[in-house]
N, C-alpha and C positions, 0 to 999 in steps of 0.2 A: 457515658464516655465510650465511643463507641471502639476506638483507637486501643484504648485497657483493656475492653474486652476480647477486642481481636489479639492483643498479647495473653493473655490468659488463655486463650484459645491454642497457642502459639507453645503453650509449656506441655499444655495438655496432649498435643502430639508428639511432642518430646517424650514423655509420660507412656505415652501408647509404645512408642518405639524402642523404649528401652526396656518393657513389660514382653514386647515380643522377645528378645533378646534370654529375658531371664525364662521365659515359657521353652523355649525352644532347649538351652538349657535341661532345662527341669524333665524334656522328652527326649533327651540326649538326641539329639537332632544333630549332624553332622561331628557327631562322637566326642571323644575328649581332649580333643587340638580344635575345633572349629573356633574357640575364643581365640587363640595364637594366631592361627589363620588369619581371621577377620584382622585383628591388629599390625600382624605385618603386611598385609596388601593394603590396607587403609596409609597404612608410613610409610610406606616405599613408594604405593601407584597410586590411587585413588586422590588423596589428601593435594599432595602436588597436583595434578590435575586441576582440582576444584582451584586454589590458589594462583594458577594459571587462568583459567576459565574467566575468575571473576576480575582480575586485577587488568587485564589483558582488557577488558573491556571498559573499565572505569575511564572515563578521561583524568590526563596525567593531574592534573590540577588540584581535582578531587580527591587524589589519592596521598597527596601533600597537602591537606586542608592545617590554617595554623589550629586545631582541636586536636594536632597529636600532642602538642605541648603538654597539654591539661593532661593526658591520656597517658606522656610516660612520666611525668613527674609522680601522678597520683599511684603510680603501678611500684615506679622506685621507691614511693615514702610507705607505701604497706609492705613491700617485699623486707625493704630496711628492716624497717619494724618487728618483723614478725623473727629476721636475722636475730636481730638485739633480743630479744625474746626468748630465742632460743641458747643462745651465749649465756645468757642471765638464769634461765630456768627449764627449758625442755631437755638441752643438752647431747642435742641428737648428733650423728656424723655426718659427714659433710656431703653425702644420698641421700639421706632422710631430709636434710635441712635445705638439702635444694627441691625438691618436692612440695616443702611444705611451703617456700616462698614462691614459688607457679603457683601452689593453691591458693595462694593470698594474692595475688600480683595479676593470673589467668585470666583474660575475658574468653566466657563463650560467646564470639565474634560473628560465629556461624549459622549455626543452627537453632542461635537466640536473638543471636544479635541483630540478622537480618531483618528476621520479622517486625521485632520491634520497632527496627529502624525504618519499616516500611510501613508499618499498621500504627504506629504513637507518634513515631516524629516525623515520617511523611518523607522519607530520604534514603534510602541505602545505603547511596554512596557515603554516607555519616559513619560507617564503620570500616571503611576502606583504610583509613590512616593506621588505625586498630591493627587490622591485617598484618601492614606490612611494618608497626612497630614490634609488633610479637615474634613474625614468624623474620623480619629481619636485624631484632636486638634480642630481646629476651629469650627465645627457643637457643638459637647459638649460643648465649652463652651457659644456658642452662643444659645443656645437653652436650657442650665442653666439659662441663664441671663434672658430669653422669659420667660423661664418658671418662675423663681421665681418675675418678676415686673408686671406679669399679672395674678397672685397670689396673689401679694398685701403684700405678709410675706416674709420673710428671713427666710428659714429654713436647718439645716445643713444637717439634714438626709434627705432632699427632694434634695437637691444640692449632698451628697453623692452618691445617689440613680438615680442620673440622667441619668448614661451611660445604668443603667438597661432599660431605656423607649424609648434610642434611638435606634429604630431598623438597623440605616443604619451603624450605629458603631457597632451593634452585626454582622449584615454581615459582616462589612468587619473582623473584629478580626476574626471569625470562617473562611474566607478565608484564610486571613495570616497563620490561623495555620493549616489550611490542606497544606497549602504551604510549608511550613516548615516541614511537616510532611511526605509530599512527596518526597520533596529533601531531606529526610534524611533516607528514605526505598528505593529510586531511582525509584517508582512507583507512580501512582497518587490513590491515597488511599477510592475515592468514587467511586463505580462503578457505572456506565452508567445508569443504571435504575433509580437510586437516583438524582444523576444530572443532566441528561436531560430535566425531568422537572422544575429542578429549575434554569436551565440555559433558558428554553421554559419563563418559567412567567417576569423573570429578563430582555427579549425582550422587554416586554408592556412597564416595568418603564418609558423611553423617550419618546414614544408615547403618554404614557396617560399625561407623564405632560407638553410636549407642546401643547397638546391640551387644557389641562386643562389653561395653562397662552392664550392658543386663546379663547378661549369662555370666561377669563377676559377681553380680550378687546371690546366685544361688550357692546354696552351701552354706551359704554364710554368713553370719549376724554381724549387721552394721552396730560398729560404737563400742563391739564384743571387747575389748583388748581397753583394761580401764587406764593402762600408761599413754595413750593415744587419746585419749578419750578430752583433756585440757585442752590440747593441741590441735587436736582437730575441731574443735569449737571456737578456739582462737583464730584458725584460716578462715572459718567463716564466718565470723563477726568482721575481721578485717578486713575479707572479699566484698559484705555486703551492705557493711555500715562505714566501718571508716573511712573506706576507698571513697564513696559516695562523698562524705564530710568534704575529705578531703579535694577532692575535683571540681565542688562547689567553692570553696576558696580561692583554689587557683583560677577556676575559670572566673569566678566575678570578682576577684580584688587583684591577681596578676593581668587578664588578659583582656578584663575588661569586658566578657561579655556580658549579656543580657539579651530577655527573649526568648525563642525558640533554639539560640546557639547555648546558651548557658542551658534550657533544661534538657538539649542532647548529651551536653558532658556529661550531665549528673546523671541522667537515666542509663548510658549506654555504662559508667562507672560501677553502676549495682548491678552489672548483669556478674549470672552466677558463673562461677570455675568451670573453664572448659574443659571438655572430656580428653581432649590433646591431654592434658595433663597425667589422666590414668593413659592415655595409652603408651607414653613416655616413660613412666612410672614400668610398665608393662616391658616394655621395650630394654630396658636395664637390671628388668625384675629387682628392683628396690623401692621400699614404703611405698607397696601395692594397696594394701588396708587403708594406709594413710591416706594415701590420692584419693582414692573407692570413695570412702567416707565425709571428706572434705567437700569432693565434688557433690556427694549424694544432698550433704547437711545445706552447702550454698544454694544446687538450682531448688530444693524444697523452698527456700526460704527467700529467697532472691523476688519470686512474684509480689512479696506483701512488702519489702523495703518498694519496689519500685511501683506497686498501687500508693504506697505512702507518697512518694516523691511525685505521678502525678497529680495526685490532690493538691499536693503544697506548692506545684511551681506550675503545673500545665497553666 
């Protein structure tokens, strides 16, 4: 299967680039803010870019395929889930427990998802809808929530005011709407001068933040902290097993697919917790360990759910 193997290929550069990360680290290479660093230029510049870059280019169509259906529903019943969960038995505050449902709910859209979507299912644009359900529902509201309990206040016009602060939702909105704007002139409406470089910086974004979650892990023993330890096993069963379950239901008993459309939901559904999520995590400095760990235990474990799933459905 030559498609599995060029996904496995596909982790194992992940693999490399988050080793570099932790190496560099270990040689204190750019001192002891270069992690901060990396993370805040990745969320403010780079990230938007990328999210600009690629959405700006998808045709509008593409990027509203009906597979977002399958894609928030199965994001809302593992986030749910893992809510319920934590109300019942983890117990955490309301920063730890939003963390912990990005952990369960995240696709790595990007720097997993692509390839996959380009070397298994033969399509890219399959994770476009991805894109802009994450980074135009779930990130806002998750990063409302960050934002106003590490705040300490309830405040309307600061929760109003929130999609203004998230730059990875101003990328992608200004994407969509060159996209629409270009399928509607039948040209692409930025010229090359303009977007080359912002397609050039939109490169770093996955670089700098794998690197940045590797040089998290130096210092420090994953799984160390055995009150985390349930929980964090939990986001990732529910990232890489149920989510799956469950998007194979909805896609072939709600929406009726079958074929190569039914086993895109289910494959791009196992893909492991995006690093967005430690950098978010990073970014409010709350359940840093948590995220760390969550993300580290899914993309480990994410290749063998989704070799299992193309055996069973390719």
């Amino acid at each position: 299967m030559p498609g599995l193997l060029s996904a496995m290929e596909g982790f194992c550069v992940i693999g490399v680039v988050i080793l570099v990360g932790y190496m560099a680290a270990r040689m204190r290479i750019g001192g002891p803010s270069a992690q901060m660093v990396l993370n805040k230029f990745s969320f403010f510049v780079s990230s938007p870019c990328l999210m600009f870059a690629i959405l700006s280019k998808e045709p509008i169509f593409d990027i509203f395929h009906s597979s977002i259906v399958v894609a928030f529903l199965s994001a809302v019943a593992v986030g749910g889930l893992f809510l319920l969960l934590n109300r019942l038995h983890f117990h955490m505050d309301a920063a730890d427990a939003t963390i912990g449902a990005l952990n369960s709910l995240y696709l790595n859209s990007n720097n997993i998802g692509l390839p996959i979507a380009t070397y298994i299912l033969g399509n890219p644009a399959l994770v476009a809808p991805i894109l802009v359900m994450q980074q135009a529902v779930f990130t806002p509201i998750g990063l409302t929530v960050l934002d106003v309990t590490t705040q300490g206040t309830v405040s309307v016009r600061r929760i109003l005011a929130q999609p203004l602060h998230q730059p990875l939702l101003i990328g992608s909105l200004a994407g969509i709407a060159v996209s629409a704007i270009s399928a509607r002139t039948g040209w692409f409406v930025i010229p090359s001068f303009l977007f080359d470089p912002i397609d050039m910086i939109g490169d770093s974004a996955v670089p700098m933040i794998l690197m940045a979650f590797g040089m998290s892990l130096h210092g420090s023993t994953p799984m160390r902290e055995r009150s985390d330890r349930t929980a964090i096993v939990t986001v990732a069963v529910l990232k890489n097993v149920v989510m799956p379950i469950v998007a194979f239901a909805l896609a072939y008993g709600l929406m009726g697919f079958r074929g190569p459309t039914l086993y895109a939901c289910v494959v791009l559904a196992a893909l492991p917790t995006g690093q967005n999520v430690y950098n978010y995590a990073a970014r409010y400095n709350v359940g840093l360990t948590f995220a760390r760990d969550g993300i580290l235990l899914s993309t480990v474990t994410s290749p063998l759910v989704i070799a299992l799933i193309a055996m069973l459905l390719s």
